[in-house]
C-alpha positions in Angstrom: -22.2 16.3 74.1 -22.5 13.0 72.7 -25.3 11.7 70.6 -28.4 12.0 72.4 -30.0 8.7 71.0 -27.1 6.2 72.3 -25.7 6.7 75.8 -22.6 5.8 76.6 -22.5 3.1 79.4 -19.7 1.9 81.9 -20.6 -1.1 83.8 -18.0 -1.6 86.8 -17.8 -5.1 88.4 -15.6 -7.5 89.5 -17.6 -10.8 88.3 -17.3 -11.1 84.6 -21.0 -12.7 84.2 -22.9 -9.5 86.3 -20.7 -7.0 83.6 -22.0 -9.6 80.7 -25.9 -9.3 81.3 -25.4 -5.8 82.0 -24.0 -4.9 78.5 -26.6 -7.5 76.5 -29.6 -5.5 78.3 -27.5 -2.0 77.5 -26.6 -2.5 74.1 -30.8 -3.6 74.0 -31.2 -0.3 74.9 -29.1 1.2 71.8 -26.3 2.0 74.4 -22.9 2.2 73.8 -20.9 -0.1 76.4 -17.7 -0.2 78.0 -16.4 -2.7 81.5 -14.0 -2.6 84.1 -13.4 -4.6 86.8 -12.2 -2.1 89.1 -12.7 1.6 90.1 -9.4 2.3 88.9 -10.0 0.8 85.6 -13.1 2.8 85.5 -11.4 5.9 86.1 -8.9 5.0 83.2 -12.0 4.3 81.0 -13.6 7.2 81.5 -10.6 9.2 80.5 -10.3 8.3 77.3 -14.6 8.1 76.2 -16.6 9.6 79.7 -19.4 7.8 80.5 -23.2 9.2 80.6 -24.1 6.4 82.9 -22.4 4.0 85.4 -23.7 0.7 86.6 -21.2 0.1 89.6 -20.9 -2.8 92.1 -20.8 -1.1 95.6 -17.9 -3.7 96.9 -15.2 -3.5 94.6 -11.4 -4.7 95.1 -9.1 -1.9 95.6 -11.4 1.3 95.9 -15.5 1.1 96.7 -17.8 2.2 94.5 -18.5 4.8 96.4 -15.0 5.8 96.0 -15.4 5.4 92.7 -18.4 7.4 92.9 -17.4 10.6 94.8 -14.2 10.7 91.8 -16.8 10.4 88.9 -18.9 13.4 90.4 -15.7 15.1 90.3 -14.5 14.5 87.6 -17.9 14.4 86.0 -21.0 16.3 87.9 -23.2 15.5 85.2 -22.8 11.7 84.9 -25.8 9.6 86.6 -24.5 6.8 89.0 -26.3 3.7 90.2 -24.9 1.1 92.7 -25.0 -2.9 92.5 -25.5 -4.4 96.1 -26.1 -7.5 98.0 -28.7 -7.9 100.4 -26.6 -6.9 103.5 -25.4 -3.5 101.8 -28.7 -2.3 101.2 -28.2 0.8 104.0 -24.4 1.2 102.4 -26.5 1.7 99.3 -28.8 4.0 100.8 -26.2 6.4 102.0 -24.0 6.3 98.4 -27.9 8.6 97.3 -26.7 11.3 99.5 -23.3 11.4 98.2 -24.8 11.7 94.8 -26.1 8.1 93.3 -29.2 8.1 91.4 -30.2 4.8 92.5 -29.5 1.3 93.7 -30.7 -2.1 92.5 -30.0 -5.4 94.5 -28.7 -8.3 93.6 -29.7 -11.1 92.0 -32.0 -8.6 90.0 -34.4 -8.9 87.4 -33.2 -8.3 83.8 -36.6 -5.8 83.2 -36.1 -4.2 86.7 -32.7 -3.5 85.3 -34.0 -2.2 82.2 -36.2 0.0 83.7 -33.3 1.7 85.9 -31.3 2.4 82.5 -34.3 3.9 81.0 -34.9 6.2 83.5 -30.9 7.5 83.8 -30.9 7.7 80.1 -33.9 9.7 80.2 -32.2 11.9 83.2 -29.5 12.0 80.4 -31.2 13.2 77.7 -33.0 15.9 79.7 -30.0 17.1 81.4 -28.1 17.3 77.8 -31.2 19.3 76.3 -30.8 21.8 78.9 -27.6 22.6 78.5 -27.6 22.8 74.7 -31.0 24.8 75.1 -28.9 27.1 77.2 -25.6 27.0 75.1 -28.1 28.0 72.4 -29.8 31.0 74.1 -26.0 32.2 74.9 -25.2 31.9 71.4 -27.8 33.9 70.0 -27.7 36.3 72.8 -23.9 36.7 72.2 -24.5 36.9 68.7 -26.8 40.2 69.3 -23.5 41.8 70.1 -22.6 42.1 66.9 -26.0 42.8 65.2 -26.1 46.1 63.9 -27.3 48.1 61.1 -24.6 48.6 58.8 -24.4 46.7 55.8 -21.2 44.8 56.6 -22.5 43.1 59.6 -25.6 42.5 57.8 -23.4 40.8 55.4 -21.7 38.5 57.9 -25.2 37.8 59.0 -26.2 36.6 56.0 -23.2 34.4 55.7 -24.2 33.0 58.8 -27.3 31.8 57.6 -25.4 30.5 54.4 -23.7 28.2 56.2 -25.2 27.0 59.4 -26.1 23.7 57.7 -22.9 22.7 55.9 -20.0 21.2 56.9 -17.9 22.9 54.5 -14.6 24.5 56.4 -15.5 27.9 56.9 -12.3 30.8 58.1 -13.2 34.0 59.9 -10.6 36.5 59.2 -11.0 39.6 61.6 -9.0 41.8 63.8 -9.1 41.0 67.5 -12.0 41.4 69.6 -14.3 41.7 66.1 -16.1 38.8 67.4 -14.9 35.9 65.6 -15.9 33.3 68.2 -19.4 34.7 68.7 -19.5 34.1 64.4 -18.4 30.5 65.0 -20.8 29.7 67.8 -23.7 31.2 65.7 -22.7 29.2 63.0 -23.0 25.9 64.9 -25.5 27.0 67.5 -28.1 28.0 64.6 -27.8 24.8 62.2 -28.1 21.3 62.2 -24.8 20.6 64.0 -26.5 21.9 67.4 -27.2 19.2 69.1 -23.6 18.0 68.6 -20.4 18.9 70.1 -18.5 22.8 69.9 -15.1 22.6 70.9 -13.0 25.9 71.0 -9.8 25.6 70.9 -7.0 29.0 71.3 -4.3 27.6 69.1 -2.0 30.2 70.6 -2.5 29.2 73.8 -1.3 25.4 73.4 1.9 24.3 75.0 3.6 23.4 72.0 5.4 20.5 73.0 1.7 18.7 74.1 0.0 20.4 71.6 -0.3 16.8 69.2 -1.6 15.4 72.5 -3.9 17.8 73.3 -5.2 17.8 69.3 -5.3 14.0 69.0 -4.8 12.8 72.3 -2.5 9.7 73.7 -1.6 6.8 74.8 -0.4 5.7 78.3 3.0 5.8 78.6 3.4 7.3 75.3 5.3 10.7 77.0 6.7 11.4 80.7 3.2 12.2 82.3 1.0 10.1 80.1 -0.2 7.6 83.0 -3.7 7.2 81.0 -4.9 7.2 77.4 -6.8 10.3 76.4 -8.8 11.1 74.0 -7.9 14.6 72.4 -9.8 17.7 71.1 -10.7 16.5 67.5 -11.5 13.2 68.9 -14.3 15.1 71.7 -15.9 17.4 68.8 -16.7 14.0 66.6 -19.7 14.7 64.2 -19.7 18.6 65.8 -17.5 20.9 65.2 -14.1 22.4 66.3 -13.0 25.8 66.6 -9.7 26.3 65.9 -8.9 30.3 66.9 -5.8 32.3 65.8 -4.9 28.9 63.2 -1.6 31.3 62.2 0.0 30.7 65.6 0.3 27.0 64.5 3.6 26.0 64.3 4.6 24.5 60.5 4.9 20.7 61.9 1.5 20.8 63.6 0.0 22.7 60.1 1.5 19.3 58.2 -0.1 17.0 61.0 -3.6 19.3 60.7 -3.9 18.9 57.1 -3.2 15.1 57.1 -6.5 14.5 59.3 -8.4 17.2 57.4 -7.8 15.1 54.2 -8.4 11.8 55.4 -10.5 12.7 58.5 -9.2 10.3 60.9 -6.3 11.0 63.9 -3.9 8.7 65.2 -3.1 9.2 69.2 0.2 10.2 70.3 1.9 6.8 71.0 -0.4 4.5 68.4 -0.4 3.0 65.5 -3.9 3.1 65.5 -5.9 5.6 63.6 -9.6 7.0 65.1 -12.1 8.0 62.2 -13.3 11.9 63.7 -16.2 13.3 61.5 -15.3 16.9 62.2 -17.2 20.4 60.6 -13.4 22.4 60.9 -14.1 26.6 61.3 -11.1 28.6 61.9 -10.3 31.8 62.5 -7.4 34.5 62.5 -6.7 38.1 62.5 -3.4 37.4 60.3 -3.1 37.8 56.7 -2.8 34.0 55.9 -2.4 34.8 52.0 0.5 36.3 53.1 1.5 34.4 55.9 1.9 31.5 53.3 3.9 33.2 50.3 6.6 33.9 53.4 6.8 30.9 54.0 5.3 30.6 58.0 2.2 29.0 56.6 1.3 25.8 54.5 -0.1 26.7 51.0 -1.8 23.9 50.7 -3.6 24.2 54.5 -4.3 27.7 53.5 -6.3 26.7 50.3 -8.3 23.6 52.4 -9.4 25.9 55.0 -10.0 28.9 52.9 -13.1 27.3 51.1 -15.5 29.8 52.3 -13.9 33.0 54.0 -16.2 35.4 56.4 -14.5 39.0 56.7 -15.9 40.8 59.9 -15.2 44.1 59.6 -13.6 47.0 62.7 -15.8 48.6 64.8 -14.1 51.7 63.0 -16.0 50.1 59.6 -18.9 50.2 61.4 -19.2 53.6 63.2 -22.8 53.9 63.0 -23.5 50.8 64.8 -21.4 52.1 68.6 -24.3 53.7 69.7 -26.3 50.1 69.6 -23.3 48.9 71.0 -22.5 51.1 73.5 -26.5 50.9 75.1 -26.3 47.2 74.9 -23.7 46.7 77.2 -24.8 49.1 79.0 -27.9 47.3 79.6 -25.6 44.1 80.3 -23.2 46.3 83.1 -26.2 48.3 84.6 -29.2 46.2 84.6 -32.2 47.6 85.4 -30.6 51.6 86.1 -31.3 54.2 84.6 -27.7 54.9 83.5 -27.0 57.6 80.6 -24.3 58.2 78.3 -23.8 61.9 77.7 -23.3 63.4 74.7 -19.3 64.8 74.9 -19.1 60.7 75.8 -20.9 59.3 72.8 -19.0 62.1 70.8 -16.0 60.4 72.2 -16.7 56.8 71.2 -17.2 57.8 67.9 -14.1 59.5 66.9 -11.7 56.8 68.4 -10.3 54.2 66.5 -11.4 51.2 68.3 -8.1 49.1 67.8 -9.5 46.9 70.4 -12.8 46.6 68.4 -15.2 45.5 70.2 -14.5 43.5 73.0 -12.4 46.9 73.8 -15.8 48.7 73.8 -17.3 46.4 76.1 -14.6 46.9 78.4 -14.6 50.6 78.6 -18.4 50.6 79.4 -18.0 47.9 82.1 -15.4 50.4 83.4 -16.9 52.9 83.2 -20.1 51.8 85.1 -17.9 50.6 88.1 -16.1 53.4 87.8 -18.7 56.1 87.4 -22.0 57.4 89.6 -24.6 55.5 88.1 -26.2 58.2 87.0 -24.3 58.8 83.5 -21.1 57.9 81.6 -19.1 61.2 82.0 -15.8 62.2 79.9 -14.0 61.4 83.5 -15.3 58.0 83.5 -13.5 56.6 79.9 -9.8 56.0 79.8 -7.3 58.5 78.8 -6.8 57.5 75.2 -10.6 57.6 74.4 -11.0 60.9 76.4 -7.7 62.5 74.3 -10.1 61.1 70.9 -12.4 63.4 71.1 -10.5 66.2 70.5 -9.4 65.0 67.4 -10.7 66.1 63.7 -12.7 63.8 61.6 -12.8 64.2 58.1 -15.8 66.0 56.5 -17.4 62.7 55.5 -16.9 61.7 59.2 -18.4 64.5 60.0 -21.9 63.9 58.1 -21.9 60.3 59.2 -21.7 61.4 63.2 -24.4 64.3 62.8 -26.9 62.6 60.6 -26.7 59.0 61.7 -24.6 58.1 64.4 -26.4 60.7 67.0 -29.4 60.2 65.4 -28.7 56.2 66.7 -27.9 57.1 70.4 -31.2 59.6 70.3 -33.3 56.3 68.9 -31.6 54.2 71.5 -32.1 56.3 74.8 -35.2 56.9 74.3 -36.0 53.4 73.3 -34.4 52.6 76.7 -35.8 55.1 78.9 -39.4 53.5 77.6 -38.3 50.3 78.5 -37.5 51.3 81.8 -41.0 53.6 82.4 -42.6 50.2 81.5 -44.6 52.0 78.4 -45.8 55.4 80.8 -45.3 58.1 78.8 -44.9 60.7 81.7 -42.7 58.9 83.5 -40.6 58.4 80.5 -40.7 62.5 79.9 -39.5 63.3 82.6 -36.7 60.7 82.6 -35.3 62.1 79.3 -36.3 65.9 80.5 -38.5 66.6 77.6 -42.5 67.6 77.6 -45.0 64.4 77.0 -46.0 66.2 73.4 -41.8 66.7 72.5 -41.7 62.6 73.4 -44.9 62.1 71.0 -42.6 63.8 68.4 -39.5 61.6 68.6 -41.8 58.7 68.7 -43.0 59.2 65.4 -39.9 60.4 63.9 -37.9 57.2 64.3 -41.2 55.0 64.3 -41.2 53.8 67.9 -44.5 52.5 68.6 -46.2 53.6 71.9 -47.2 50.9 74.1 -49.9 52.3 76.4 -49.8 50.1 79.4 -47.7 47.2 81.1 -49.6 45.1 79.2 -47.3 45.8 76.0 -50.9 46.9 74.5 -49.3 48.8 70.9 -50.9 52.3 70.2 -50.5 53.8 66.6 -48.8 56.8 66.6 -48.6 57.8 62.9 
């Protein structure tokens, strides 16, 4: 997302004097501007900087602008359209509204009645863009609940979070896969003062690497086989945001060189220019490689190591953080099996808490998601996990692993059923007895041992139970 406070404005017309009074009233606006005389041209424009809003004649030569149009929407569902017409194309103009247009205005207009039009796309614009980061927000901190948990590491990499969601200091996750490292990253941005600007994630290990420069710091036309516009790239779309750059360690050594050059002097030059592009860019990187030693053999830059390694979050295993799979496990049960009353029994629970977890998370996600489509719907049964979970609870755990499991771990999935089960009886405490099988005194009891305050109608009216 661009900055809110200056849209960016394309105005498409064939007569250089209509494009010229256009731009004066936009840039009056605080717009930013750009012309073309053509659909095509458009189309080229609006690869390299996309447009918020386009001011198009409806007669154009070559393509129409309601060719043009129907491509933008494409391209582009959330850019707002308005046609130019002469008298005679009024109904012409008329119809481009059902094909998507916001508007038309006929020509000769008024400068004001032109002014007003902007206003009210760029106010379209703004309300649009607030939405979505509004949403991208709530996603964020939703996602970031995933990880929550009581332990003190992940209290820890909370902490950090709140460290540094206002700087723009380059910030490396280090984690095993499936820790969570993008979820970090997102709350990171999502939760400071970058959050109304771009977040770009980029999975360095997935970039072709003979386009990965392009795709990085984009191109010129005709600068490759392929290249038939300019683009802009990656660094270039996360200007004055921030870009994610996952798995950095996959970078090959040329591309680290090329990566520390713009971190150092903050600017990019396209594939195929000679031109530089200033990019004002909050860097956060992440890998599940040791870097420190990745770089003493040689397969990564020293000196890219020590500019990203500024400030280094560790998120620990989901084997570090035993105590916190019950949480887990209920939450995405609530995620897979909405508004069910599915349990997980015991032998199960048992189960997730003397595997390993190389998968970390994200692996326990995916075994409750398959174990929901797989199972009744009633309950998680051994039979429902795969077959290296299911062989994991027949292994020993140490003594200490042991004490952990009895005193707090099943003491967490005791807390959290019956905090669920509550939820579900809408705060009746009959209903929520004989859900969990127990008498209405025995769930009094377990209320007040783990402090769960009894809320005594729908109404989410809190009785004191102590």
């Amino acid at each position: 997302m661009k900055q809110e406070l200056q849209p960016h404005l394309l105005i498409v017309d064939d007569e250089q004097s209509i494009r010229r009074l256009c731009v004066t009233v936009g840039q009056a606006l605080n717009f930013s501007c750009a012309e073309a005389e053509t659909a095509e041209g458009a189309l080229a424009a609006a690869e390299t900087e996309p447009p918020d809003i386009i001011l198009t004649d409806l007669k154009l030569p070559g393509q129409s602008g309601t060719d043009l149009l129907r491509k933008m929407k494409d391209l582009s569902p959330r850019v707002e359209i308005a046609i130019m017409t002469g008298h005679g194309s009024i109904e012409s103009a008329v119809e481009t509204m059902r094909e998507g247009a916001y508007d038309y205005i006929e020509k000769p207009f008024r400068v004001e009645r032109l002014r007003q039009l902007l206003q009210r796309m760029a106010e379209k614009v703004r309300l649009v863009n607030e939405n979505q980061f509004l949403r991208e927000r709530v996603s964020a901190e939703t996602e970031l609940d995933g990880i929550v948990g009581t332990s003190a590491k992940v209290q820890d990499v909370l902490r950090m979070v709140s460290r540094l969601k206002d700087t723009r200091t380059p910030v490396l996750i280090a984690g095993e896969s499936g820790t969570g490292k993008e979820l970090v990253a997102r709350a990171i941005h999502f939760r400071g003062s970058l959050a109304r600007m771009p977040f770009i994630a980029v999975d360095c290990g997935a970039l072709v690497p003979t386009l990965m420069e392009s795709e990085l710091f984009g191109h010129e036309k005709g600068s490759f086989t392929g290249a038939l516009r300019a683009k802009a790239g990656l660094f270039q779309a996360a200007n004055g945001g921030t870009i994610f750059l996952d798995e950095i360690g996959e970078l090959p050594l040329e591309m680290q060189a090329k990566l520390l050059r713009v971190l150092q002097e903050k600017e990019v030059r396209p594939v195929g220019s000679n031109e530089k592009v200033a990019v004002d860019t909050r860097v956060i990187a992440a890998t599940n490689r040791d870097l420190e030693a990745a770089y003493r053999a040689g397969t990564f830059r020293k000196d890219l190591y020590f500019r990203l390694n500024v400030v280094t979050v560790h998120l620990p295993s989901l084997r570090e953080r035993r105590s916190d799979i019950p949480q887990l496990a209920h939450c995405f049960l609530d995620r897979y099996a909405a508004g069910e009353n599915v349990q997980i029994a015991p032998a199960v629970m048992k189960a997730f808490l003397q595997y390993d977890w190389p998968g970390n998370v994200r692996e326990l996600e995916n075994c409750i998601a398959r174990a929901v489509a797989l199972g009744d719907h009633r309950a998680i049964e051994l039979a429902d996990l795969p077959p290296t979970i299911r062989s994991a609870r027949d292994a020993e755990t140490s003594p200490q692993d042991a004490t952990e499991l009895s005193t707090t771990a099943l003491a967490d999935l005791e807390r959290m059923t019956i905090l669920r089960v509550f939820e579900q009886a809408g705060g009746d405490k009959a209903v929520a007895g004989r859900m969990l099988g127990i008498s209405r005194a025995t769930l009094y009891r377990r209320l007040k041992r783990y402090n769960i305050p009894l809320r005594a109608s729908p109404k989410h009216v809190v009785e004191n139970v102590n």
